[in-house]
C-alpha positions, 0 to 999 in steps of 0.5 A: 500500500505504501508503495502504490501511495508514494507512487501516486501521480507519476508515469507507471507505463513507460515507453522508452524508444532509446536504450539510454533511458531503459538502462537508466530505469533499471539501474533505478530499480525501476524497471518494472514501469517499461512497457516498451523499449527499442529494437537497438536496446543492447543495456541491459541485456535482460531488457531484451527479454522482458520487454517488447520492441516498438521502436527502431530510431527513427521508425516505430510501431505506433499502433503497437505503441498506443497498444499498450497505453504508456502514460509517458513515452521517452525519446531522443533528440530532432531524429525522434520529432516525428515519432513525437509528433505522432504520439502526440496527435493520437493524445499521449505524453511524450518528452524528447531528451536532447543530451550531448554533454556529460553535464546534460547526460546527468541532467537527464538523469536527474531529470527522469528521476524527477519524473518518475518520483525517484529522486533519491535513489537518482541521486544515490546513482549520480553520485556514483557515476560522478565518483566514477568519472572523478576516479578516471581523472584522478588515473589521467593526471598520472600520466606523463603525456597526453595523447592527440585522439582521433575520435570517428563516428562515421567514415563516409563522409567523416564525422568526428565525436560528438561532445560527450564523446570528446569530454571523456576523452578528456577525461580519460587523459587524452586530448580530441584532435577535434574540438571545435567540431565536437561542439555541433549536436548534429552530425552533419555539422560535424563532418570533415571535409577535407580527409587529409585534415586528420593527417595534419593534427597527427593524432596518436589514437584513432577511436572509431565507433561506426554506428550501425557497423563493425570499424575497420582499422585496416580500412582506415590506415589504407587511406590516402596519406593516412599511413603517416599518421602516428596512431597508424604508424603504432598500431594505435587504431582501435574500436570503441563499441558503439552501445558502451560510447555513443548512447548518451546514458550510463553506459557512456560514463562507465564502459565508455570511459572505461574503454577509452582509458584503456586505450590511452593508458595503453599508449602511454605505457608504451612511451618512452619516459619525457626527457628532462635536463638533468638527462644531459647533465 
């Protein structure tokens, strides 16, 4: 009884139609209010087996949707605004998230919790996320160098990442080769044009995360003029999964990272130690 009381006014059937807010309901222990979740939902693994799949990205099942009489429906970004809009007009409660920064990625967290009337256990999760990312700084400044990361989303055309994407990096202790770009939320925006750009800012790392498909590192260091570029001189051409980097959620903020400071602490391993004065003394 006390629990059906404190949950009076708030969402008991939740449709999620990106992976980021299912994870994130689960890791609340809250799980038992998704009613339906998208097809590209990989976090948690048990997801997949508990709840029916209504949705793709930009495509969804709208009747199998109203079907199952959600109270809120929670989706991502301009690329969902159909969807939305669909919903909408046939009468349902929708709020898109439009997350791309690690201070918006806690903000929706936050933001979900409220909704769902959660606040404390949202704030127990935050708090460990946030020691999470404090631990792999901590990690990162013990290192002697820095290393130039190249981070691609696509590859044809190029897109570097977006800006979640490059704070972790930064996090990690690696510097993005593209900074300015990882600025722009949309994709479009981030496209490099001039493919011998890459070679020119030298980087140490390559990261590539192609969503919807496998990397190809020997595909990326055949590239013209690409041979010359460090990070394919030392090997240093590696995948980062896309469901652990590019979903705007938990799952970037620990796997994620995670994955990226393997990378760069790997390199840095493999330094030979800075030179000082006293070398030569």
């Amino acid at each position: 009884m006390a629990l059906m009381s404190s949950a009076r006014g708030f969402p008991q059937r939740i449709v999620c139609l990106t992976e980021e807010t299912t994870e994130t309901l689960y890791l609340l222990g809250e799980e038992r209010r998704i009613v339906g979740i998208s097809g590209f939902t990989v976090r948690p693994a048990r997801a997949r087996k508990e709840k029916p799949r209504v949705s793709a990205f930009t495509s969804a099942k709208i009747d199998r949707i109203l079907e199952l009489q959600p109270d809120l429906v929670l989706g991502f970004s301009d690329l969902q605004a159909d969807i939305a809009a669909q919903l909408v007009r046939a009468g349902l409660e929708v709020h898109l998230f439009n997350q791309r920064s690690v201070a918006e990625i806690f903000r929706m967290i936050r933001m979900l919790g409220g909704m769902i009337g959660c606040e404390a256990r949202t704030a127990e999760l935050i708090a460990q996320l946030e020691a999470g990312l404090e631990s792999a700084r901590v990690r990162a400044a013990a290192l002697l160098r820095r290393p130039r990361v190249y981070f691609e989303e696509w590859d044809e055309p190029l897109i570097s990442g977006i800006r979640w994407v490059s704070e972790l990096i930064g996090i990690a202790g690696g510097e993005d080769c593209f900074p300015e770009l990882s600025l722009q939320p949309l994709g479009r925006n981030r496209i490099i044009a001039d493919g011998g750009e890459v070679p020119r800012r030298a980087p140490d790392i390559i990261l590539g995360s192609w969503c919807g498909k496998k990397f190809q590192p020997a595909e990326v260091a055949a590239r013209p003029g690409w041979s010359t570029i460090p990070a394919v001189r030392s090997g240093f051409v590696r995948e980062i999964k896309s469901a652990v980097i590019l979903q705007p959620g938990p799952a970037a903020l620990t796997d994620g990272l995670q994955a990226v400071q393997q990378v760069i602490e790997e390199w840095a391993s493999r330094q030979p130690p800075p030179w000082t004065a006293s070398d030569t003394a």
